[in-house]
C-alpha positions in Angstrom: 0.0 0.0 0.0 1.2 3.7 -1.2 1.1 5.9 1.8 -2.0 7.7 0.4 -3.8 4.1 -0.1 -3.9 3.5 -3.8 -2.9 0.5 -3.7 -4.9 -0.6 -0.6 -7.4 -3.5 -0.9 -8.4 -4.6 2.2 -11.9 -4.5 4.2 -11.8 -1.9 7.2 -15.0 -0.4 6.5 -15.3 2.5 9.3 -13.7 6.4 9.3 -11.2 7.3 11.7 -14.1 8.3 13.8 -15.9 4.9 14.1 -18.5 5.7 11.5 -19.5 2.9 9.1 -19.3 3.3 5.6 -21.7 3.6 2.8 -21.7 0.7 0.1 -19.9 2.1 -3.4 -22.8 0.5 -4.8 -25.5 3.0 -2.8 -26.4 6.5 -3.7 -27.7 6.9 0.0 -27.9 8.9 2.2 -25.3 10.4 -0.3 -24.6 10.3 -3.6 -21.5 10.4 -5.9 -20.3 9.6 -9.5 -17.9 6.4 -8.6 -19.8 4.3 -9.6 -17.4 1.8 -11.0 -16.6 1.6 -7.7 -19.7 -0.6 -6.7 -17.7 -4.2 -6.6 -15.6 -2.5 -3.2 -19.0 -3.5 -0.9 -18.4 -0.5 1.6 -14.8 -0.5 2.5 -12.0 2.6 3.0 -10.3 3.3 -0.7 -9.0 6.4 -2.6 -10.9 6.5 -5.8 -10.1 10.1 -6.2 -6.3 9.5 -5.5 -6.4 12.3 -2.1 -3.9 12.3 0.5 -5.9 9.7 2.3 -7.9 6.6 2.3 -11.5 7.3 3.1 -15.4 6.8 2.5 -18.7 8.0 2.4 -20.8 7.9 5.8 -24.1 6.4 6.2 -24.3 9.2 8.4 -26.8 11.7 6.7 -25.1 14.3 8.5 -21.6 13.7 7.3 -20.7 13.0 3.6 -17.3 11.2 3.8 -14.4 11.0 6.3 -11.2 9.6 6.4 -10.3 6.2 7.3 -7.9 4.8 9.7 -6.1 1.9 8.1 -2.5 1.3 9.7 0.6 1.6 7.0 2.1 -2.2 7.5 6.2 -2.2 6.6 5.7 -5.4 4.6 7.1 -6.2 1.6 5.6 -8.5 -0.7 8.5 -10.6 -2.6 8.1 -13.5 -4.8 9.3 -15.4 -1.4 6.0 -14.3 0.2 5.2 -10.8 2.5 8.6 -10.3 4.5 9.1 -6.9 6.8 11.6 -4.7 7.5 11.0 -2.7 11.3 8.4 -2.9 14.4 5.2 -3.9 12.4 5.1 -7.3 11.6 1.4 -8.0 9.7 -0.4 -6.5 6.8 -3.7 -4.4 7.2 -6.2 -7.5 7.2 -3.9 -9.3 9.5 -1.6 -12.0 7.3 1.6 -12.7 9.1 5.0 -11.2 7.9 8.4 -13.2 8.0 11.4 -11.7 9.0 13.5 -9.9 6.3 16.9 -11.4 6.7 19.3 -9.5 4.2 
């Protein structure tokens, strides 16, 4: 994952503040034009390439937020994920190995 989420493809579906978010496929409460978005259910991506991963609420009250989804240091190698640092599994939890160099 790119430190503004391109890349990012996991399932954390809830902002930063703990609010769920809407399905891609839904135009409520809110709607939007990414609708080629509709096979990523209702999880955190960046389909407008922003600083940030986020979403759109189903919170009438607020539109979209940013999401929360922890940077992991692994690297995935043709050997499998392997990490360099403290963090030690990706976003939806697969173990890391060791990076020996």
């Amino acid at each position: 994952m790119t430190a503004t989420g391109l890349g990012y493809n996991g399932d954390i579906s809830t902002t930063a503040s703990g609010k769920t978010c809407q399905r891609w496929d839904s135009q409520y409460p809110h709607s939007h034009t990414f609708t080629y978005m509709q096979n990523q259910e209702n999880y955190c991506r960046n389909p407008s390439a922003d600083s940030d991963l986020w979403c759109y609420t189903i919170d009438p009250a607020f539109r979209l937020e940013n999401c929360n989804v922890p940077i992991c240091e692994c690297r995935d190698t043709p050997e499998g994920y392997f990490y360099i640092g403290k963090t030690s599994h990706t976003v939806n939890g697969r173990q890391c190995v060791r990076w020996i160099a």
